[in-house]
VOFIMAR-820282 format. One record per residue (C-alpha): z negated, x, y negated; residue in three letters; chain; residue number from 1. Coordinates in nm, 3 decimals. Each point is the difference from the previous one (the first is absolute). Layout:
<site pz="Z" px="X" py="Y" rest="ALA" kette="A" nr="NUM"/>
...
END
This chain:
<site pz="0.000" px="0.000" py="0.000" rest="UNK" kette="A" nr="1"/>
<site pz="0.111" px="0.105" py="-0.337" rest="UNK" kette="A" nr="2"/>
<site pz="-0.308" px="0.133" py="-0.249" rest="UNK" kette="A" nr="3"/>
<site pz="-0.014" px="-0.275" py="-0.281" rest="UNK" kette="A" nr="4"/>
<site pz="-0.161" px="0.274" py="-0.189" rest="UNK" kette="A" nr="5"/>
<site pz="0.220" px="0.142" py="-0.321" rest="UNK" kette="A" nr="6"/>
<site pz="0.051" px="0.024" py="-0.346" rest="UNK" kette="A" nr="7"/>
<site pz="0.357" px="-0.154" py="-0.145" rest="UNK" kette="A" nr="8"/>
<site pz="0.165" px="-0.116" py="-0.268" rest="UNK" kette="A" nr="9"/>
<site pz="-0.094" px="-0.288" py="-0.161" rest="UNK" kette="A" nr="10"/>
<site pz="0.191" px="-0.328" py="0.060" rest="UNK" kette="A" nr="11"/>
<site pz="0.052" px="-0.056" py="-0.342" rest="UNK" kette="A" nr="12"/>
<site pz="0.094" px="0.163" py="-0.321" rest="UNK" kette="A" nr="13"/>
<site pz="-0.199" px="0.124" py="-0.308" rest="UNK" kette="A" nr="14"/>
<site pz="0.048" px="0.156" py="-0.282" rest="UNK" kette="A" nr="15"/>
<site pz="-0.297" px="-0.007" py="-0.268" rest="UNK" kette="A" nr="16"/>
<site pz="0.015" px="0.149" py="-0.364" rest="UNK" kette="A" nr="17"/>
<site pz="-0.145" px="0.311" py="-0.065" rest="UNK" kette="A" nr="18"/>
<site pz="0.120" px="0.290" py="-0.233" rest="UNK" kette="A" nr="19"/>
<site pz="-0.176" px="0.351" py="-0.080" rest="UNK" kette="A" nr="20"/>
<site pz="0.049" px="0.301" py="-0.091" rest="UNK" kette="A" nr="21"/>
<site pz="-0.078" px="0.240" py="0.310" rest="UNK" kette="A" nr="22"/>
<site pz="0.302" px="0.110" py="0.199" rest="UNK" kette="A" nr="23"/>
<site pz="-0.221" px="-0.079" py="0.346" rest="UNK" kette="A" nr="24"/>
<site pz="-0.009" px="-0.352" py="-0.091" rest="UNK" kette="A" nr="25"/>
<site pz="0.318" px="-0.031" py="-0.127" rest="UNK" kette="A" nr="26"/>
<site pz="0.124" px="0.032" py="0.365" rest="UNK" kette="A" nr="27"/>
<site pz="-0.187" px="-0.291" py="0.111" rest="UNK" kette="A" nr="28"/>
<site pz="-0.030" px="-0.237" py="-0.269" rest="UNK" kette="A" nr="29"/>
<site pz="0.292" px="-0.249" py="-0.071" rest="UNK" kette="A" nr="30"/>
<site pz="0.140" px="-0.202" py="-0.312" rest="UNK" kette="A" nr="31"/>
<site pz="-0.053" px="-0.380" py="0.032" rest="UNK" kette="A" nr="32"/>
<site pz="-0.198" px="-0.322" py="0.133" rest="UNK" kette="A" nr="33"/>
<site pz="-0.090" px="-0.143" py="0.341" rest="UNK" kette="A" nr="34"/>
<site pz="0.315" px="-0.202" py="0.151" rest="UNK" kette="A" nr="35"/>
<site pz="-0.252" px="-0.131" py="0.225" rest="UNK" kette="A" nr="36"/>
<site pz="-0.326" px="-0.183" py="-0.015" rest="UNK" kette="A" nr="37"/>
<site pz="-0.127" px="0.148" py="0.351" rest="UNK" kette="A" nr="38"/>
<site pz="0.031" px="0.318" py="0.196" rest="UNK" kette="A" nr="39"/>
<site pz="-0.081" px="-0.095" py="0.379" rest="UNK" kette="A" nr="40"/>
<site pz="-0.007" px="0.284" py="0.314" rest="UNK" kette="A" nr="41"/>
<site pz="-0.038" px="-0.096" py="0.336" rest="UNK" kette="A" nr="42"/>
<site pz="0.031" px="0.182" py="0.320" rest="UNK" kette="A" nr="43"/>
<site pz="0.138" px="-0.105" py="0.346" rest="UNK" kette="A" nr="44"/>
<site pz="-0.324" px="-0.151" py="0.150" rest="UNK" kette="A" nr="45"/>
<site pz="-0.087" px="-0.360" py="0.217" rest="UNK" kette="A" nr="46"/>
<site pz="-0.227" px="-0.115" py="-0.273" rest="UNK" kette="A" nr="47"/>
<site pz="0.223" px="0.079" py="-0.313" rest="UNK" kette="A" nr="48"/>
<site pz="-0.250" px="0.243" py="-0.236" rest="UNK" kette="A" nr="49"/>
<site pz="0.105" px="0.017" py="-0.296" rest="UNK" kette="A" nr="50"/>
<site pz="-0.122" px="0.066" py="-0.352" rest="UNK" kette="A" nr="51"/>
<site pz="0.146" px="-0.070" py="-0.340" rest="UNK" kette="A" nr="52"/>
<site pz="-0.020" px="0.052" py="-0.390" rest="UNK" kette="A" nr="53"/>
<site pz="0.104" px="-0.281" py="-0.249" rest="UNK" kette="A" nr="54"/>
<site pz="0.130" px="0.118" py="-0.331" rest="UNK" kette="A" nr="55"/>
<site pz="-0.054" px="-0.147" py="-0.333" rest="UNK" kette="A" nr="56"/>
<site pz="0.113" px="0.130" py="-0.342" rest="UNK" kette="A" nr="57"/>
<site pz="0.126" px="0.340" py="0.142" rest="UNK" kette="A" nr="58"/>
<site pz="-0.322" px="0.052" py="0.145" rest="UNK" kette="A" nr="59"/>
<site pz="-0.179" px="-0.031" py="0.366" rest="UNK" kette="A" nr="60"/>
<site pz="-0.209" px="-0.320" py="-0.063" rest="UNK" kette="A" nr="61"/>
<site pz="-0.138" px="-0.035" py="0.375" rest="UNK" kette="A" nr="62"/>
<site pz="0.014" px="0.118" py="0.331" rest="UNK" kette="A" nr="63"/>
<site pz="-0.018" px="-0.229" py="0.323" rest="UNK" kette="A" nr="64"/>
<site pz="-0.022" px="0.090" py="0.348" rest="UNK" kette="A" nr="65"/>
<site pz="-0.002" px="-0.185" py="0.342" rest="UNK" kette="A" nr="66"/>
<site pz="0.119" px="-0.026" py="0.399" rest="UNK" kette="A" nr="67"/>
<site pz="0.005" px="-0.302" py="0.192" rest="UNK" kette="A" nr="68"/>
<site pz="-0.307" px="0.046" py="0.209" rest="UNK" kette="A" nr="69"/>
<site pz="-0.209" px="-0.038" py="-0.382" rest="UNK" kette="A" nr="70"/>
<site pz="-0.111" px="-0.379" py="-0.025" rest="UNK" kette="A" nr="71"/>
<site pz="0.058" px="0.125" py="-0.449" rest="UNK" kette="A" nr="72"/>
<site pz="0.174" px="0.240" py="-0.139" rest="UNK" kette="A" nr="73"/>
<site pz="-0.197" px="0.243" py="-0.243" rest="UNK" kette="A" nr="74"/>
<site pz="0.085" px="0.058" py="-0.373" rest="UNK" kette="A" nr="75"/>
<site pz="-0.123" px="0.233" py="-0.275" rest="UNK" kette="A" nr="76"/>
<site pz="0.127" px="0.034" py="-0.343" rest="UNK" kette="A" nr="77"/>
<site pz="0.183" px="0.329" py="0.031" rest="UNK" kette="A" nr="78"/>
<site pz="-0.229" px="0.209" py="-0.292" rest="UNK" kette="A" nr="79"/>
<site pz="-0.288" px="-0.099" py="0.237" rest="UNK" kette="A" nr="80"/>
<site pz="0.158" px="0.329" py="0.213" rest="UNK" kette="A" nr="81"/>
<site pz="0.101" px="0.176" py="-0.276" rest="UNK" kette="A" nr="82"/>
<site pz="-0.293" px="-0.039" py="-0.235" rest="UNK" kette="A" nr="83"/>
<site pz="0.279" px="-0.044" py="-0.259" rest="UNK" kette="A" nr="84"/>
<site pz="0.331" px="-0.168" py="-0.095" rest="UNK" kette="A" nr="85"/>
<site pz="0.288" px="0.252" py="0.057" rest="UNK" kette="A" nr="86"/>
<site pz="0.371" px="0.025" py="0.045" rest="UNK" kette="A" nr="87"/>
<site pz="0.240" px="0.083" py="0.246" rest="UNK" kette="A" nr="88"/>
<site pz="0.343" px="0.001" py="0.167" rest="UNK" kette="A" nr="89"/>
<site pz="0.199" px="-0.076" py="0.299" rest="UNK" kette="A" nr="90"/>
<site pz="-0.067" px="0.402" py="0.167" rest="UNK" kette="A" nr="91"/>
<site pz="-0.386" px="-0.049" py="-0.195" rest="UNK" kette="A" nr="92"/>
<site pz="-0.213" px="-0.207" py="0.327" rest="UNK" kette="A" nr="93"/>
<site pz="0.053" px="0.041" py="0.319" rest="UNK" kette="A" nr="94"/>
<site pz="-0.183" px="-0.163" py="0.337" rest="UNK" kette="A" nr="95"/>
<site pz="-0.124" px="0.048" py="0.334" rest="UNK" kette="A" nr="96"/>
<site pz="-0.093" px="-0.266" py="0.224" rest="UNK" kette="A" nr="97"/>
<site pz="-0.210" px="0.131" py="0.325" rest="UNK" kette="A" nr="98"/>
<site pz="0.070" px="-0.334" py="0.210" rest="UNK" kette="A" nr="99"/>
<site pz="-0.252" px="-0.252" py="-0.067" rest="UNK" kette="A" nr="100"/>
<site pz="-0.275" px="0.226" py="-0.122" rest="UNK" kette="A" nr="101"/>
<site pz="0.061" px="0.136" py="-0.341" rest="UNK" kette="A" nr="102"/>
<site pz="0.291" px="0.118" py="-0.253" rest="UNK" kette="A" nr="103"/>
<site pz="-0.012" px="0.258" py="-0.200" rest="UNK" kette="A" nr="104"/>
<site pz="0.139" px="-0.063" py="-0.400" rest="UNK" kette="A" nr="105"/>
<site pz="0.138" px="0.313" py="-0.162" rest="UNK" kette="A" nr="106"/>
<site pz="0.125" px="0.027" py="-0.364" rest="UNK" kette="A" nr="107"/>
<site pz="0.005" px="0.175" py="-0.360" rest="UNK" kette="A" nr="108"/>
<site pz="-0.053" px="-0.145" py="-0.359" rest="UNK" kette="A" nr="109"/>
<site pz="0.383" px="0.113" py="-0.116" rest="UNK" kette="A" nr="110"/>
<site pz="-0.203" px="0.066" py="-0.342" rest="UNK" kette="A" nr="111"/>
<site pz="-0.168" px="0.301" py="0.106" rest="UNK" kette="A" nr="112"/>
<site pz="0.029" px="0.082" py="0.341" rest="UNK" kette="A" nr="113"/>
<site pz="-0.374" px="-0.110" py="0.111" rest="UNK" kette="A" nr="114"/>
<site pz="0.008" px="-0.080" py="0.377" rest="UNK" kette="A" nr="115"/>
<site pz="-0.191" px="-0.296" py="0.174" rest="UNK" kette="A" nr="116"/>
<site pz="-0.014" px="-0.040" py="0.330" rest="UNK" kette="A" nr="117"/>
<site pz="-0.214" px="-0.286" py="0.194" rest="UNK" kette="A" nr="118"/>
<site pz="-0.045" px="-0.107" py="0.355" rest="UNK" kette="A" nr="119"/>
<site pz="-0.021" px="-0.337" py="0.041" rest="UNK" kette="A" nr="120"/>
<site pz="-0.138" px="-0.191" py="0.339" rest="UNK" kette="A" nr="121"/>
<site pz="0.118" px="-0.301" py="0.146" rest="UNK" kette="A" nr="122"/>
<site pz="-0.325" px="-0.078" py="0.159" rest="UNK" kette="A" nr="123"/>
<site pz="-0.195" px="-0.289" py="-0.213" rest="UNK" kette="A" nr="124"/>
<site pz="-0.245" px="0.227" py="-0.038" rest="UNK" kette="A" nr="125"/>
<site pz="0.129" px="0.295" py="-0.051" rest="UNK" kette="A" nr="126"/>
<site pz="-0.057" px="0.262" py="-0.269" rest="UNK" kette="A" nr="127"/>
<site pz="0.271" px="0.099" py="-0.241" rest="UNK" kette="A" nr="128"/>
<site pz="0.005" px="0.402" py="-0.065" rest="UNK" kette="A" nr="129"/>
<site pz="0.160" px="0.106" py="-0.371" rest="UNK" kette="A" nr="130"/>
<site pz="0.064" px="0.323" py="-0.129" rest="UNK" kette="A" nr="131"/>
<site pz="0.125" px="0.072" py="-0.370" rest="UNK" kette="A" nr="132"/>
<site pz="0.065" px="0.368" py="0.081" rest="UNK" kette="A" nr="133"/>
<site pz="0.232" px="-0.018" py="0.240" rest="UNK" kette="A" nr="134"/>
<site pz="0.314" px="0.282" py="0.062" rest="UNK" kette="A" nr="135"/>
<site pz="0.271" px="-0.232" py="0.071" rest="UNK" kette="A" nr="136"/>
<site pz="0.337" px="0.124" py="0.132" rest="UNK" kette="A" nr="137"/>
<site pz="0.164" px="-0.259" py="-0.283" rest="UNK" kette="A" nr="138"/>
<site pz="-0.106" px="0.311" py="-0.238" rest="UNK" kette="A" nr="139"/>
<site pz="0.320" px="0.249" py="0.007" rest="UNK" kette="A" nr="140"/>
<site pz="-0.233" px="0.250" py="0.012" rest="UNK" kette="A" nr="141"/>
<site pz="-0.251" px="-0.084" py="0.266" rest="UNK" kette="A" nr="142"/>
<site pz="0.120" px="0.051" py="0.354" rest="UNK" kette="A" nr="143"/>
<site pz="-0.175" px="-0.191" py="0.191" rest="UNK" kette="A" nr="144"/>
<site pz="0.130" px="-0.068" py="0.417" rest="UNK" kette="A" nr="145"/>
<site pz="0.062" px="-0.380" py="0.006" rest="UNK" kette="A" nr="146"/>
<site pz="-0.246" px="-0.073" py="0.283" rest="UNK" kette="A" nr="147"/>
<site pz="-0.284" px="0.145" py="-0.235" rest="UNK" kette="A" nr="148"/>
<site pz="-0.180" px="-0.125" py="-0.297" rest="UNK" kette="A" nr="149"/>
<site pz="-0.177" px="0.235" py="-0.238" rest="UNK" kette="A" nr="150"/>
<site pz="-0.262" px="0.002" py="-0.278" rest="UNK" kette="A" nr="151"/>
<site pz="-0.257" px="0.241" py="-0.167" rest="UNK" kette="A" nr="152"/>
<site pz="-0.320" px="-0.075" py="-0.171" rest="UNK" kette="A" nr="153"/>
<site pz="0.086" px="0.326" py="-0.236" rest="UNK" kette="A" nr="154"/>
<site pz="-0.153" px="0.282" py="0.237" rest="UNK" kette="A" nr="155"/>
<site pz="0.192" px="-0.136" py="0.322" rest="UNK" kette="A" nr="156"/>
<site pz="0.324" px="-0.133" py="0.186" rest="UNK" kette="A" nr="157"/>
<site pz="-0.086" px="-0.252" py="0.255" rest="UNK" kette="A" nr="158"/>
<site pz="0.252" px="-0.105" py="0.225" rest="UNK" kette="A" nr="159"/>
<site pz="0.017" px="-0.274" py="0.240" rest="UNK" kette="A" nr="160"/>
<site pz="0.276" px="-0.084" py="0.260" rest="UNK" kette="A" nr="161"/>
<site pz="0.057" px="-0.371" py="-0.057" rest="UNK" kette="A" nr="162"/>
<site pz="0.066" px="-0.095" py="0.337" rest="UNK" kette="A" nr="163"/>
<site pz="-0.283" px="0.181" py="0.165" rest="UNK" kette="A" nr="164"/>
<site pz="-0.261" px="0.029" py="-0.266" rest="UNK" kette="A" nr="165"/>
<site pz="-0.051" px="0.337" py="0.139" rest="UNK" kette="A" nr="166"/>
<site pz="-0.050" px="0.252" py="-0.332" rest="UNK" kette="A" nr="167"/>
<site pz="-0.093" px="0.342" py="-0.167" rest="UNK" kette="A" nr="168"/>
<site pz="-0.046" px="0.154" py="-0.326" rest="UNK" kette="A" nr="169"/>
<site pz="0.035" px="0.314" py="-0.177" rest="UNK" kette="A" nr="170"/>
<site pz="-0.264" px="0.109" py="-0.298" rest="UNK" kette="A" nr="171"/>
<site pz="0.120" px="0.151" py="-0.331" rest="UNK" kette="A" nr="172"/>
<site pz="-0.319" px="0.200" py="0.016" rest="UNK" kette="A" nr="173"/>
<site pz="-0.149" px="-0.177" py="-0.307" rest="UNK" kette="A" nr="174"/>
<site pz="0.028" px="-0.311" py="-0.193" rest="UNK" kette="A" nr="175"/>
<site pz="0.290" px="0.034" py="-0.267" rest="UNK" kette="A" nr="176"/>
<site pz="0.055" px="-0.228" py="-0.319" rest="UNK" kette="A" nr="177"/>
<site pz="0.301" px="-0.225" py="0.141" rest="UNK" kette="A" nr="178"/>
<site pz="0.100" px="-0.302" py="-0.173" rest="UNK" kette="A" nr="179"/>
<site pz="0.133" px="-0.226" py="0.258" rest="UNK" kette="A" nr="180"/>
<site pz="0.201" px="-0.144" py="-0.316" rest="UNK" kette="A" nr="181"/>
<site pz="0.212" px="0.343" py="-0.047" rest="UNK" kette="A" nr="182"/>
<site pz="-0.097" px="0.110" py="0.369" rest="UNK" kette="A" nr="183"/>
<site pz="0.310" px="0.306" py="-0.095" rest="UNK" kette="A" nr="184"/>
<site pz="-0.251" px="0.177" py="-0.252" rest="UNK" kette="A" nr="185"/>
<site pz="-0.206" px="0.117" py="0.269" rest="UNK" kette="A" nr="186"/>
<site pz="0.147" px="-0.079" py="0.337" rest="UNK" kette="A" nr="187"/>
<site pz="0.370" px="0.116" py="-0.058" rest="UNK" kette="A" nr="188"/>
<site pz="0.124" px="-0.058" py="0.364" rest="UNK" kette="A" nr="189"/>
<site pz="-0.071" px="-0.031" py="0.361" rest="UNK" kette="A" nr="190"/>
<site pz="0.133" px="0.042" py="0.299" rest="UNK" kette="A" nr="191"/>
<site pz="-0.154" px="-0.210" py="0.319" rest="UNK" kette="A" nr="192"/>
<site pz="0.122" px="-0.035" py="0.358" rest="UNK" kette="A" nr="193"/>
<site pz="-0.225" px="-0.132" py="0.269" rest="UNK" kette="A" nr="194"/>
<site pz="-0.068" px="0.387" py="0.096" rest="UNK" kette="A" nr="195"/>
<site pz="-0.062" px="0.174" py="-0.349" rest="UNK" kette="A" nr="196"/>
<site pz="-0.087" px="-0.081" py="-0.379" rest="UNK" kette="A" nr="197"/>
<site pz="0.138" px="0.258" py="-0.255" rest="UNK" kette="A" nr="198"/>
<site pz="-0.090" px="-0.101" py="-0.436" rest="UNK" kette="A" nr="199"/>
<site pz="0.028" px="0.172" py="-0.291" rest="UNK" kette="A" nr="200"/>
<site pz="-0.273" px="-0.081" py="-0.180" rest="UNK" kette="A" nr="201"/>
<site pz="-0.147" px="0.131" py="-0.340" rest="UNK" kette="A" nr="202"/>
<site pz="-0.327" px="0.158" py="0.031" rest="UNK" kette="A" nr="203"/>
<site pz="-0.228" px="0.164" py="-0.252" rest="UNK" kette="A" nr="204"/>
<site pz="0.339" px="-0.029" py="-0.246" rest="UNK" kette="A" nr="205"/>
<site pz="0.213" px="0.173" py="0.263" rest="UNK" kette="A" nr="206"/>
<site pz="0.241" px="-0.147" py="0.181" rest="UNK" kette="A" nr="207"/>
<site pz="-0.103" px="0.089" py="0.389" rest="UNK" kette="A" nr="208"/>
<site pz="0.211" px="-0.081" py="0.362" rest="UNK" kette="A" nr="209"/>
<site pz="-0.220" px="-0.156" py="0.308" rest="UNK" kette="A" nr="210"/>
<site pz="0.064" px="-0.036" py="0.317" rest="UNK" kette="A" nr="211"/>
<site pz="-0.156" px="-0.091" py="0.336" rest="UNK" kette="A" nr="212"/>
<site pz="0.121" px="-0.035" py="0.344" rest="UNK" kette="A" nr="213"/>
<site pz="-0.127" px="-0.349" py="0.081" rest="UNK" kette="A" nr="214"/>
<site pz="-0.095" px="-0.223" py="0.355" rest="UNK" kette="A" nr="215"/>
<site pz="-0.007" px="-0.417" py="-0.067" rest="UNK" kette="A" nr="216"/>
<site pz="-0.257" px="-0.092" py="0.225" rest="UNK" kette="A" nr="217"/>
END
C-alpha cells in the first residue's frame, strides 16, 4: 500500500500582495490579490484529511481542518497560529498531512521573511504546537530537506522529521540577539538534511559557520 504521507502542491492557486525591498524576498513574494477565497490540501487517505485557509481582503482570515472519522471539524482564526496578521503567496505555506493524526502548516510573512510553523492535531483534544522562529525552506536562503521542519529559539536549530517526530538540534554555543522579524541579520543561512545542520550565524559581531553531524531519533 502506497504511503499517504507527503508534502504537494496545493490544489489551488494564490498569489497575495507583498512588495519590499530585499532581493531574498523579492524571489518569493508576488504582485497581486487572492483569485481564490480558500486554499484546501488533501492527501490520498480513506477518511479524506484535509485542512484549509479562507482568504479575506488579501489576507489569511482562518484556517479549518477535518477528516471524516471527526463528528466537527476544528477552526481557528489563522493569527491565533501566527500571533499576528501576515502576508503571503502561492510558494509562501505549504502542508503536511500525517494520515489522520496531525498536519503540519508551513509559511512566511512575504513582508519580512519571519517563518511560522505549527502542528496541528486532529484529535479533539489535541494540542496545537506554534513556532514564530521557524527556518522554512520558502526562504531562498534557508535549505531546509522537505521532510524536516526547523526552528531556533536564538541559541539553537531544532529539527523535527514531520512524519516521524523523531528530532535533534545543534547549539550556537550562546544565545545571540536574533530578531525573528529580520531572522537574515543574524542567522544568514542554513543548510539542514536529516543527517547534518550547517548556519552561518553572527556571533559576538562576527559572522561564524556551524555545523554538526546529526541522528533524528
Amino acid at each position: 500500500m502506497k504511503s499517504t504521507l507527503g508534502l504537494a502542491l496545493l490544489s489551488l492557486v494564490l498569489i497575495v500582495s507583498c512588495k519590499s525591498g530585499d532581493k531574498a524576498v523579492a524571489k518569493v513574494c508576488d504582485e497581486g490579490c487572492p483569485a481564490v477565497d480558500t486554499i484546501r490540501y488533501t492527501i490520498n487517505h480513506p477518511l479524506k484529511p484535509e485542512v484549509y485557509v479562507s482568504m479575506k481582503g488579501c489576507l489569511p482570515d482562518s484556517i479549518t481542518w477535518s477528516n471524516e472519522g471527526m463528528s466537527a471539524f476544528h477552526r481557528l482564526k489563522f493569527s491565533d497560529l501566527t500571533g499576528e496578521d501576515i502576508q503571503f503567496n502561492k510558494n509562501g505555506i505549504r502542508f503536511f498531512i500525517k494520515d489522520t493524526s496531525y498536519v503540519w502548516m508551513l509559511t512566511n510573512n512575504c513582508s519580512n521573511m519571519q517563518g511560522y510553523c505549527s502542528k496541528i492535531s486532529y484529535s479533539m483534544t489535541g494540542k496545537i504546537f506554534r513556532r514564530n522562529s521557524a527556518i522554512n525552506n520558502i526562504d531562498p536562503k534557508y535549505k531546509v530537506d522537505e521532510s524536516l521542519v526547523a526552528y531556533t529559539d536564538r541559541g539553537n536549530i531544532f529539527v523535527e522529521d514531520m512524519a516521524t517526530g523523531n528530532t535533534a538540534m545543534m547549539t550556537f554555543g550562546k544565545v545571540t540577539d536574533l530578531d525573528f522579524n529580520a531572522m537574515h541579520e543574524t542567522l544568514d543561512s542554513v543548510n539542514i538534511t536529516p543527517t547534518h545542520i550547517w548556519a552561518k550565524v553572527l556571533i559576538d559581531k562576527k559572522w561564524t559557520e556551524i555545523q554538526k553531524d546529526i541522528r533524528l531519533e
